[in-house]
N, C-alpha and C positions, 0 to 999 in steps of 0.2 A: 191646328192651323197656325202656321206663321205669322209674319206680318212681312214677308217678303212682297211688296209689289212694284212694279214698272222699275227691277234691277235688271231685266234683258238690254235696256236700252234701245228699245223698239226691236232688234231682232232677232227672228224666232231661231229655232238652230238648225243648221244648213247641213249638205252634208259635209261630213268628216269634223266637224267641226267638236264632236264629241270623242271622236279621235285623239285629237287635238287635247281636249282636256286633259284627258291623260297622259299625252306624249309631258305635256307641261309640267302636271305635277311628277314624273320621272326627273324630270330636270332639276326639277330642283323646288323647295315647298314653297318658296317665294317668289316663283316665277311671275307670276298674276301680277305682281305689286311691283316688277323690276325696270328700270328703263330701257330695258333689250326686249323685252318680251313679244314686242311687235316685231323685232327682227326675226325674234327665236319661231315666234307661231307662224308669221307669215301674212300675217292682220293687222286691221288700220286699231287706234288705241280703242276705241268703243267697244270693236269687236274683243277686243281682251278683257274686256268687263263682261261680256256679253254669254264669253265660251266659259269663266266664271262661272258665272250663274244658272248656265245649266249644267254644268258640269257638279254642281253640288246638287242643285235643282233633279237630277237622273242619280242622285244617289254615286255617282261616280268617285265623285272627290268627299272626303273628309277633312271636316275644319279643325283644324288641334291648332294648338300653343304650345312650342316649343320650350324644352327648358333653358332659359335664360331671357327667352321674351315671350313674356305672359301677356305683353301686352300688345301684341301682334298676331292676327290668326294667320297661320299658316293652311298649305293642302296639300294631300299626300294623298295617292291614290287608295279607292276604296276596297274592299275582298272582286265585289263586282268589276271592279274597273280593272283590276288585275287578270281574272279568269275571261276578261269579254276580250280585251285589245292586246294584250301580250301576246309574241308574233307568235306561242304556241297556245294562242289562249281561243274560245271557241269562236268567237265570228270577228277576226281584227277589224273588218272594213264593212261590216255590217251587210252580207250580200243575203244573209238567211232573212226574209220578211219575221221571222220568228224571234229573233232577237230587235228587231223596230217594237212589236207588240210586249216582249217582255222589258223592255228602254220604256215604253207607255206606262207599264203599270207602276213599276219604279218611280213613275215622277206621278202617281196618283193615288200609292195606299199611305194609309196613314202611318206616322205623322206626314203631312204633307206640307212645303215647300212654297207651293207655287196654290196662295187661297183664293185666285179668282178661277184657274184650273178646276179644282176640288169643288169649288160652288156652280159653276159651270156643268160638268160631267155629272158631280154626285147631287147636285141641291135642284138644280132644273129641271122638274118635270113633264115640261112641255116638251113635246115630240117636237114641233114645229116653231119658230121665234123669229122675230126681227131683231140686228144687230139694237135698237134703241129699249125693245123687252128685255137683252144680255144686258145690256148698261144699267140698265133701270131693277134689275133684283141686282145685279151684284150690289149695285150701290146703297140701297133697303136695307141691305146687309150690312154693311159696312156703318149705315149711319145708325142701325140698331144694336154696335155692338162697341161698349162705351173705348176699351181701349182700342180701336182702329181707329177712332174719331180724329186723328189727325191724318189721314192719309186723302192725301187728296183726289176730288173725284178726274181730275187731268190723267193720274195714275190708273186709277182705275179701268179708264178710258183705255189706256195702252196694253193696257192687259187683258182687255176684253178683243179688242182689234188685233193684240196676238195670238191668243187663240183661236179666232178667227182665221186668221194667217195661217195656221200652224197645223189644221184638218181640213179648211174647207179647200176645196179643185180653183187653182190660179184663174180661172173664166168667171169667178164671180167676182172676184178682187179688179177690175179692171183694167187700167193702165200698169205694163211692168210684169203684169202676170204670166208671161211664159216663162219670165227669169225664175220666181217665186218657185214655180213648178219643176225645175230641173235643181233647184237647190231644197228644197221641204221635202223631206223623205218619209215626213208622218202621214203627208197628204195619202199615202199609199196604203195605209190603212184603211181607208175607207168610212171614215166615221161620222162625218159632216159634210155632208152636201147642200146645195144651193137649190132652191125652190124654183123651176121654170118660170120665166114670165113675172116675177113676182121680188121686186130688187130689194137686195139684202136682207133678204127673207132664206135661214138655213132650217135645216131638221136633219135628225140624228137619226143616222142608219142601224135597224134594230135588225137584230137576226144573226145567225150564223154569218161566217166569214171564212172567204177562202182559204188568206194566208195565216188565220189563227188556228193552231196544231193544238190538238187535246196535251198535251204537255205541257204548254203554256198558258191553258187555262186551268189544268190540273195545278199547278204551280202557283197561282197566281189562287187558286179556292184554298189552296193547305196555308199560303202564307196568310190570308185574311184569317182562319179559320186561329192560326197560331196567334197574330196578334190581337184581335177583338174577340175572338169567342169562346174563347180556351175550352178544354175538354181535349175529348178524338172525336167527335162527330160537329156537327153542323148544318143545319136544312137548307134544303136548295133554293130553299124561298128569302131565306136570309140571304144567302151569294147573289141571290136573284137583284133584292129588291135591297140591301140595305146598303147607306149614305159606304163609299169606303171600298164597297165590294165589287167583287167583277162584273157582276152584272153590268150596273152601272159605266164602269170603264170601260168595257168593254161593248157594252150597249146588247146585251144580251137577255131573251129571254130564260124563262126557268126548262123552258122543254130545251131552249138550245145548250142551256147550261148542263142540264141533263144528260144529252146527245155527246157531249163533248168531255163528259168526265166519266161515262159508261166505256165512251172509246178508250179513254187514258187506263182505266181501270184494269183493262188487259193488257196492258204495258209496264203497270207496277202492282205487282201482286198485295203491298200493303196498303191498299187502296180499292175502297169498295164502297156501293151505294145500295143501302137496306130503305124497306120502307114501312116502319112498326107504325102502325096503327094508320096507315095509309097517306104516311106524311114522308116523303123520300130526303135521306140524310146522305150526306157524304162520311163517311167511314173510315177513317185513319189506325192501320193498325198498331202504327210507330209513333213515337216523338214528331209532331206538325213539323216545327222549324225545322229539324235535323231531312224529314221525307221529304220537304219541298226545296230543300237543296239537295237530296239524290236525285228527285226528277229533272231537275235541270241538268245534272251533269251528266245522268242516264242519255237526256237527250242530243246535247250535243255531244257525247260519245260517238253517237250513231254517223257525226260529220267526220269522226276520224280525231276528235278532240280528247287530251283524257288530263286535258287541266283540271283541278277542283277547287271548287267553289270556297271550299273547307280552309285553304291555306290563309296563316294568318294575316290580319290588314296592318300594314302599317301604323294606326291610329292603335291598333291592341298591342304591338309592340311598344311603345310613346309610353301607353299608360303603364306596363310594366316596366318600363325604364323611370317612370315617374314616382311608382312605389318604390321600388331598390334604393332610390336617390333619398326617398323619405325613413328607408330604414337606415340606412347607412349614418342618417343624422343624426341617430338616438339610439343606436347599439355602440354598447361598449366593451362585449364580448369579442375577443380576437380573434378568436376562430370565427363566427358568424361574418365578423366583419371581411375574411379574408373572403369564405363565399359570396358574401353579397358585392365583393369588386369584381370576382371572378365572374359573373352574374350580369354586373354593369357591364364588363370587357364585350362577354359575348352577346347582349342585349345591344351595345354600340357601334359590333361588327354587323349586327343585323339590320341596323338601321342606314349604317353607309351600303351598306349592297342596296338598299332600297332606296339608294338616293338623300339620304338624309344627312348631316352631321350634326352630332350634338356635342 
């Protein structure tokens, strides 16, 4: 967990607005920090802090350092932010509910981003809460954990209240709440709802879900499985139940986790769920990372998409052009040295096609 907290600037992310992220970093890596940016985006200054932070926050944007200023982060679009919004890329304007839930998971597997999110979703075991029980553990937390100890509980405050914002139906939030609801497109998820009769009092919707597609939970168990559990298999009790995992994000039991990776399973033949010795495992018969990026592009193949995930991000280009610059220091072989400009040339063509200059 980070130590990112209360950088939205009170708000949650609206629609397009994650559009927007990456229309920005196309423009240019400095867009975020420039005096036009509120021209360029179309937003008052807050908001351009705002589309920022989630736009790294959703794994969208990548923060690098440009060569010649190290001491400025720049952003540059991520592999995701490429294959999602590119006008040939699988959902530009986010009309698939299945791209909203894989946008979800992205801003809640580990490493994670956004730590009253992640304590929220993954650390809360109460079905049922008052907004002053959310305030009251995250803040537990926070004062139990020596380096957070400067973050104040006003922040804190603001990030439990976006959260808030950010799942639960506009009719619990009170005043302003139709607006809420025609701009919050996570509300649509269905994740958090409000307690009848019983004021700011929410509880988490447990159970399958309509607009969550076996591919996106499939996707969402192989990438848990790749970064925390390593191996090819993984039990369903762990996806189920562990800090990180879908379950969790997703608010899912283990019969519905079950249900929904039984279904995907006949959709990618390197994917299967055994149960040795009566404990049921999910079954990877490939490389985790490499399969949990075919299933996403398997799936939105099926929209008619055949961007891939695969192509490289800007930020892996950066760092090869960061090594070349470093080799170029210290060779004094002429012939290597001729490769390694020939190298630089076309690693600095790839970066201006991507909006970059270095």
């Amino acid at each position: 967990l980070t130590q990112r907290v209360a950088r939205h600037e009170t708000f949650h992310p609206r629609y397009g607005w994650l559009r927007k992220a990456f229309e920005g970093a196309t423009i240019g890596p400095d867009l975020f920090g420039r005096d036009d940016a509120t021209v360029r985006l179309g937003v008052g200054k807050n908001m351009v802090n705002a589309i920022r932070y989630w736009g790294v926050a959703f794994d969208l944007l990548d923060e690098v350092r440009l060569p010649g200023q190290k001491r400025v982060t720049s952003l540059v679009p991520s592999a995701l932010a490429e294959a999602m919004f590119s006008e040939d890329g699988w959902d530009p304007y986010l009309e698939d509910p299945s791209s909203l839930w894989l946008l979800h998971w992205r801003l809640l597997r580990p490493p994670c981003s956004g730590p009253v999110w992640w304590l929220l979703f993954h650390g809360l075991d109460s079905v049922q809460f008052t907004e002053e029980q959310a305030l009251h553990f995250v803040a537990d937390f926070v004062e139990a954990t020596p380096e957070w100890a400067r973050i104040a509980n006003a922040s804190v405050k603001k990030d439990v209240d976006c959260v808030l914002r950010m799942y639960a139906p506009a009719r619990a939030r009170g005043r302003g709440g139709l607006e809420d609801l025609l701009d919050c497109p996570f509300r649509e998820l269905g994740l958090l709802e409000p307690v009848p009769n019983e004021p700011r009092t929410y509880r988490w919707v447990y159970g399958p879900k309509a607009s969550l597609t076996p591919a996106i939970v499939a996707y969402a168990a192989i990438d848990f499985a790749a970064r925390e559990a390593g191996g090819s298999t993984v039990t369903l009790t762990r996806l189920a139940t562990a800090p990180g995992g879908p379950g969790r994000a997703f608010k899912l039991s283990e019969s519905a986790l079950y249900d929904a990776l039984f279904a995907a399973s006949f959709e990618t033949s390197e994917l299967s769920i055994a149960s040795p010795g009566g404990i049921r495992q999910l079954v990877m018969e490939s490389e985790p990372e490499a399969l949990a990026v075919s299933v996403l592009e398997r799936y939105y193949a099926t929209s008619g998409s055949s961007r891939k995930l695969t192509r490289r991000p800007v930020a892996s280009v950066l760092a090869d052009y960061e090594r070349v610059l470093a080799h170029l220091a210290d060779e004094r072989d002429d012939l290597k040295m001729l490769d390694l400009r020939q190298r630089r040339s076309d690693l600095s063509q790839e970066l201006v096609r991507a909006g970059v200059v270095v």
